[in-house]
N, C-alpha and C positions, 0 to 999 in steps of 0.2 A: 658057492656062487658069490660073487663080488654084488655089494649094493653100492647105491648114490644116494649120499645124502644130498639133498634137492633146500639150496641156503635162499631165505625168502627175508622179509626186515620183521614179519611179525610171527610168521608161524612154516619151519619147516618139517623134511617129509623124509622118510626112509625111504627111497623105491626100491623096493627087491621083493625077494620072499625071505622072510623071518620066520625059524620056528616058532613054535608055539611059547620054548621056555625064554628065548629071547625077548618076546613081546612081554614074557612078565617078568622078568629082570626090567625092561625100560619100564613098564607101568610101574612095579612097586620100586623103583629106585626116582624117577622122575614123576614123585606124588610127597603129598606131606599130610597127616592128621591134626586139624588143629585142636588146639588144647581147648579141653573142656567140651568138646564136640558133643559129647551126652546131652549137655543142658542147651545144646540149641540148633536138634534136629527137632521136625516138629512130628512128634509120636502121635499128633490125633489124625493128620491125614495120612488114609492109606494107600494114597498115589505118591506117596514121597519113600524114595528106595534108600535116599544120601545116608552114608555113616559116618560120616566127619572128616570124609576124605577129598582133597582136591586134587585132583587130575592134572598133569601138564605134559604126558604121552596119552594120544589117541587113536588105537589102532584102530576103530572102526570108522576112524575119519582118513583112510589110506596113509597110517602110521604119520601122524603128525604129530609134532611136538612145539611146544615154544621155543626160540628161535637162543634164547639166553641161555638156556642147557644144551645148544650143543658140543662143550668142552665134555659134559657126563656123558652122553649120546656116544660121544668120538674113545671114549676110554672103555665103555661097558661094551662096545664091539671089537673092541680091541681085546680086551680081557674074553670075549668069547670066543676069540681066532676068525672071524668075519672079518675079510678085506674090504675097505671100503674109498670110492673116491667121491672126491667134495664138488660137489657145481653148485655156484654161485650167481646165481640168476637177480642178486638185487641188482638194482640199479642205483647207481653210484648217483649221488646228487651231480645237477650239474654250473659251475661255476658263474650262478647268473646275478651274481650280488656285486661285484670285483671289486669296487667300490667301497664295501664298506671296512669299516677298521676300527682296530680297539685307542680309542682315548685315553689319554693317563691320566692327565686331571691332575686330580689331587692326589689320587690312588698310590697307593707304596708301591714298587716293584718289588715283587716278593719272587726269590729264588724259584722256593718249593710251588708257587702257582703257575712261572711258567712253566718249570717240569709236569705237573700236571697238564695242562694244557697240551703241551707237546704228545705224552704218552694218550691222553683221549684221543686227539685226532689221527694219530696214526691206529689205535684201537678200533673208531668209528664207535664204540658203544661199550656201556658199562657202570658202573658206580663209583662215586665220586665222595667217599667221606674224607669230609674235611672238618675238625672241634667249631661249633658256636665263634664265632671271632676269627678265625681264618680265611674268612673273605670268600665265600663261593661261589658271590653273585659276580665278583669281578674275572673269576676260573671259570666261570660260564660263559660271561661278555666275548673272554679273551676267546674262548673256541667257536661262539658263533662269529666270531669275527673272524678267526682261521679260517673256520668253513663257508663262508662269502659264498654262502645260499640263502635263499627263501623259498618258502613263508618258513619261519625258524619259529615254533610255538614253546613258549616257557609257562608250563604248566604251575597254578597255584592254590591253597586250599581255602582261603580267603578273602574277603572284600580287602580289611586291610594291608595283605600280602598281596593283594592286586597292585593296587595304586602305589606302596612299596618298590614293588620289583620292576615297576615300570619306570620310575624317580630314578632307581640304583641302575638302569642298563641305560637307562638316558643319558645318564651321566659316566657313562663308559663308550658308549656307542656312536660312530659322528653318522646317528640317523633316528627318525622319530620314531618311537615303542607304540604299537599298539593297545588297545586292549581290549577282552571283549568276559562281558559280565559285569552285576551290578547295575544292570540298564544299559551300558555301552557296547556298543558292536562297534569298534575304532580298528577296521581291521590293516596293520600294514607290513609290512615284510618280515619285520618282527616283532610280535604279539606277544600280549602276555595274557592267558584264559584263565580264565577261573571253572575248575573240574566242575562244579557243582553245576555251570550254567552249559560246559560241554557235553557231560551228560545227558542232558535235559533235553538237548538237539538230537543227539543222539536215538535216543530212546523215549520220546514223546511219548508215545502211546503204551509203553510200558512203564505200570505204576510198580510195579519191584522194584524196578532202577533207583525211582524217585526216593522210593522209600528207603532205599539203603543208603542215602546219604547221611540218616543220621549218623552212621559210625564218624563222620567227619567233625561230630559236635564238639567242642572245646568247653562250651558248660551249658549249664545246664536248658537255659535261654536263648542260644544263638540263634539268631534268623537269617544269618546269611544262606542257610537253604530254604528260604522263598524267595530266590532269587525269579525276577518274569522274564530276563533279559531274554528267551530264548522260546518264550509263549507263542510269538506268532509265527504260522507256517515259515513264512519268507525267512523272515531271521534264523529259524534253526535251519532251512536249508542252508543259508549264508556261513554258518557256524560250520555245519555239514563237510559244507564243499570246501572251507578251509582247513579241517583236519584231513580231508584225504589228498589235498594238494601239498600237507608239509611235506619237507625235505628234511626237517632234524625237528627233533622234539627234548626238551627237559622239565622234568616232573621233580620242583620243590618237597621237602621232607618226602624222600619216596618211601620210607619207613612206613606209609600210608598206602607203598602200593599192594599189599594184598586184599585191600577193598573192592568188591566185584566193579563199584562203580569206573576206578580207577582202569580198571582193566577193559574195561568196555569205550571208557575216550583212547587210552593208548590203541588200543584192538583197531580202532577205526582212523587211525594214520598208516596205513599199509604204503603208503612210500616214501614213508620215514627214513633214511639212509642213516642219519647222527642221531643216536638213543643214547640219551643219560638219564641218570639219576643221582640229587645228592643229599646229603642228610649228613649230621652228625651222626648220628647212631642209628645205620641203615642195618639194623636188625630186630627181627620180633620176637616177643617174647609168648608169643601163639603157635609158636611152630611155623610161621610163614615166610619166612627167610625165603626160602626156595621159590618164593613168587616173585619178589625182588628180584632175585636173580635170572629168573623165566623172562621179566617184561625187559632188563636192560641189558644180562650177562654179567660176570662177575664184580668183584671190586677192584678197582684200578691203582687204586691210591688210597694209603691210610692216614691220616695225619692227627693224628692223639692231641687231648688238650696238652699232655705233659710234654709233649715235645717242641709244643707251640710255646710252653710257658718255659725252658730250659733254654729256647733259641730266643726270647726276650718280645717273642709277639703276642702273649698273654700275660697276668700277673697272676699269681699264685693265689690259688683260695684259700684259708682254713674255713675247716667247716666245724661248725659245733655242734654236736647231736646230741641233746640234754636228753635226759632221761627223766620221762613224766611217769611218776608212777602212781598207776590209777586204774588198780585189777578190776575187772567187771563179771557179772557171774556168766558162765560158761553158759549158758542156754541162750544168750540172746542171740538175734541176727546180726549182722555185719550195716546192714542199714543201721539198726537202733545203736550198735558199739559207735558209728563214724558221729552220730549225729550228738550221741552222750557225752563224747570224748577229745570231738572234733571244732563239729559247727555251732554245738552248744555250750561249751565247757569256758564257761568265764574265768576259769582259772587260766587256760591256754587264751584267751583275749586279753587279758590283763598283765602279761608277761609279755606277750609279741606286743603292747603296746608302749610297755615299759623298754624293753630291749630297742621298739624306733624310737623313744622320747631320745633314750641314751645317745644312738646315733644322730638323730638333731643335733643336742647339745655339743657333737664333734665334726658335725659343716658334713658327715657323710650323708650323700642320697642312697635314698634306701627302696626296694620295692618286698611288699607282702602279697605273697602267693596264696590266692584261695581256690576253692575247688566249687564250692557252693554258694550262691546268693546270698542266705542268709548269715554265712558268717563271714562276709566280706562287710555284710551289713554291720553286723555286730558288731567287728573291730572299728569299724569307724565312727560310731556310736564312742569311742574311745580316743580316735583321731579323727575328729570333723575336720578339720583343716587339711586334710590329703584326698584325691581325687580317688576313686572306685571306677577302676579301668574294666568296663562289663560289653558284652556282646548286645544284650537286649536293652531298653529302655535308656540307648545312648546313640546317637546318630556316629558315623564314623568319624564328621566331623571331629564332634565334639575327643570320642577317643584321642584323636588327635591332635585336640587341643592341650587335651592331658599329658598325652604322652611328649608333647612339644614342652610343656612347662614346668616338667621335670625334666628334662635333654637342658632348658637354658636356665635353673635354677631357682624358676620361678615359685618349686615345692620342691621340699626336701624328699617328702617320700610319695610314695603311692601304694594303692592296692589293687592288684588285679585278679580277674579269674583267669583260668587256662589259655584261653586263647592269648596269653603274653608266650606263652610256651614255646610258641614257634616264631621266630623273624624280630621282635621285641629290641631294638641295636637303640639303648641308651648308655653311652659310652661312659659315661662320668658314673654309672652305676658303683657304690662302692660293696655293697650287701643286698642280699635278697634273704628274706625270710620265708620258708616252705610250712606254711601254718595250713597248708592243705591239707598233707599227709597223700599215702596213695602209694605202692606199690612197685608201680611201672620205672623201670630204669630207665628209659628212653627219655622220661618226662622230665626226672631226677638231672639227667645230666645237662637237657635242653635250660633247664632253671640253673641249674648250679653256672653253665656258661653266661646265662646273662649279665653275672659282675664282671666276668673275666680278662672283658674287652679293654685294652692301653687307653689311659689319659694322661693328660699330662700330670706329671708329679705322681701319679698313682701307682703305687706298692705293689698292694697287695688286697686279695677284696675278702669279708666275710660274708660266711654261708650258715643260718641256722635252718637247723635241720629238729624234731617234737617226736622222740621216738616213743611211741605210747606203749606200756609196761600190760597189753590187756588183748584176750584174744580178735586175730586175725590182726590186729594192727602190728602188736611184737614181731609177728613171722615177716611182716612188711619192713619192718624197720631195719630188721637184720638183714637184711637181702640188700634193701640198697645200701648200707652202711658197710657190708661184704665187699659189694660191686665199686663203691666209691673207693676204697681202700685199695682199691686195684689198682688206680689210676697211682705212679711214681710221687709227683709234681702237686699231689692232692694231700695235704694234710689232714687229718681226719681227729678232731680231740672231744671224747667221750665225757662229760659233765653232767652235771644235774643242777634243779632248777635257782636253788641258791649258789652254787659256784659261778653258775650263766654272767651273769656281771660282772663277777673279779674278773673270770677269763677275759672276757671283751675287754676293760680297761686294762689288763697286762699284755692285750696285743696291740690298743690303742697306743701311737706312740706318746711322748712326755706332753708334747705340745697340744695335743689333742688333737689331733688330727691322724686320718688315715693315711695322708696322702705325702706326708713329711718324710723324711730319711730319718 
């Protein structure tokens, strides 16, 4: 018997009868285990059945599935000889924007973005990785401007990244950017939301929701989840009713969208017709790929740092991965190694301090990557004269301010926590130092792109990289230093803590400067 697949914008349906082994080929094919699932089911209640599995076929919901896997959906009936035909019951946005259009500005015209462009909107929906510096807020402008619909929602995971993204499509768009979060309900044709305060609308009266915002934290302090913007009735209906009136939606670093939160604001734009999502490195390292794929459909476009930096629109990094050697005894925990080793290790402060004196003395701007409060403190205890770029005990303002006076040279360097990790565009950046440490390749590559970006006279940028010689940090190190190695255009040079300064001054050129020929 022939089925229909029945095509919806957020969740479609098999209609037919399916045997039984059918229904479990789509269950265990369109599901993923996330890693580490053991340590975060909760074993002391006995109403909780979860095994670490997430679900994205639901045959007891009249075989539904998410709406991004039906390439898997269309191939796993294929492969079982069930004929099937396709109805498409979305409804196509419709043309009530006409009006609006993409500005150039100052913007480059870049070949590879309008190809992009082109292939998204003929796609309608998808993934969109493009390297740190490749420009995706301008590959985003350009298709909500193709798609000359509203309300067009550009989803973001931060106050910072708010008022950002609203700057950068202003300045693309010949029309006023919304926003809403942070206190603001600014709502106008095209918006820019901050997840934390659409959720919030969403699911009021569900403290789960609330509560899993922390996966969104950047460090350790962030407060941008006590966001109120969305406390009172009226406002979250307001919020409400403008996520189910979009017509296209895009969800910044979607590499965050297997967050239930994340899936519960997309969930609730059901006549969404244009779905993207973009990210440098839209993939997890939790096994949750497949939920990326679930909320927007496949990848559309690839665009590598190394091809960005071979076609002359990034500059080339070396990276220096010094090797610190500093065994520690094999019993401790992973908490007490990071903080031994890490956030308290005056030997690693007094080397990343020495390494930006160095860079001063060569007119390069420099940014130090921390992970933890108190060694961001630390280091600057070592460099008082550079700002400490932090989520808590700093108004955005003020971030702002920092991040302004390093952009015009007003400091050489700075220090930041995590939340520089995502969106962070100071173009004159010459080197970043990852004095963090930490595992995650997604993060690695988000940091390493922050030198990467074209300025003028600019070469080539350095990256140091503190591989700690001691367990659970070694196995860290080698992993991203594997993965970095990967990339063509990514130079990768292996040193230790007294080579660390020759190298730097024999890549420094004569004149001291990075930025010389």
């Amino acid at each position: 018997m022939p089925v229909t697949i029945v095509v919806r914008n957020v969740f479609s349906k098999v209609m037919g009868d399916l045997n039984d082994s059918v229904k479990f080929r789509l269950k265990s094919e369109l599901s993923y285990r996330i890693k580490d699932a053991f340590f975060k089911i909760d074993w002391d209640d006995p109403d909780n059945d979860w095994d670490g599995t997430v679900d994205l076929f639901f045959p007891k919901k009249g075989n539904s599935f998410y709406t991004g896997m039906i390439s898997n959906v269309r191939s796993i009936l294929d492969e079982c000889g069930i004929p099937f035909t396709i109805e498409d019951r979305r409804l196509k946005s419709l043309t009530n924007f006409p009006e609006l259009d993409f500005v150039r500005g100052a913007k480059e015209d870049r070949r590879y973005q309008n190809f992009t462009v082109e292939r998204c909107l003929k796609a309608t929906r998808g993934v969109i990785q493009v390297a740190t510096g490749g420009g995706k807020t301008t590959i985003v402008a350009k298709i909500i401007a193709g798609a000359k619909c509203h309300p067009f929602l550009f989803f973001v995971l931060s106050q910072d990244l708010l008022y950002q993204a609203k700057e950068d499509l202003e300045g693309c768009l010949n029309t006023t950017v919304g926003m809403v979060g942070d206190g603001n309900i600014d709502i106008q044709k095209v918006t820019v939301v901050m997840v934390q305060t659409a959720v919030k609308a969403v699911r009021r009266d569900d403290a789960k929701a609330a509560d899993a915002l922390d996966a969104f934290k950047y460090d350790e302090e962030d407060k941008d989840w006590d966001d109120k913007t969305a406390d009172a009735d009226d406002d979250a209906k307001r919020i409400c009713g403008l996520l189910r009136a979009a017509q296209g939606v895009y969800l910044d670093e979607c590499h965050h969208a297997a967050a239930r939160t994340v899936q519960l604001v997309l969930e609730s734009t059901p006549n969404a017709y244009w779905r993207f999502g973009g990210s440098a490195t839209p993939f997890r390292e939790d096994g949750a790929d497949k939920m990326i794929q679930a909320l927007f459909a496949r990848t559309l476009v690839e665009i590598s740092p190394s091809w960005l930096i071979r076609n002359g629109y990034l500059v080339k990094p070396y990276i220096f991965n010094i090797n610190m050697k500093n065994p520690v005894t094999e019993m401790l925990r992973y908490g007490t190694i990071y903080k031994e080793k890490i956030s308290e290790n005056q030997m690693l402060h007094d080397l990343v301090a020495n390494i930006a004196t160095r860079l001063e003395s060569c007119d390069i701007p420099y940014l130090i990557l921390v992970q933890r409060y108190s060694h961001g403190d630390a280091v600057r205890l070592l460099k008082p004269d550079i700002p400490f770029i932090k989520g808590a005990q700093m108004t955005r303002r003020q971030r702002r301010e920092a991040i302004d006076a390093l952009r015009d040279g007003g400091v050489k360097g700075a220090i930041a926590t995590t939340l520089a990790d995502e969106g962070l565009d100071v173009r004159c950046l010459g080197s970043v130092l990852v004095a963090g440490g930490g595992k995650s390749i997604t993060r690695v590559y988000q940091r390493v792109g922050r030198a990467l970006r074209p300025f003028p006279n600019k070469k080539r940028a350095i990256i140091f990289l503190f591989h700690h010689q001691c367990k659970y940090l070694h196995a860290h190190g080698q992993r991203v230093r594997s993965m970095l190695k990967k990339e063509p255009e990514f130079v990768v040079i292996d040193t230790d803590i007294d080579r660390a300064m020759t190298a730097l001054d024999d890549l420094i050129c004569p004149s001291g400067s990075l930025f010389d020929d």
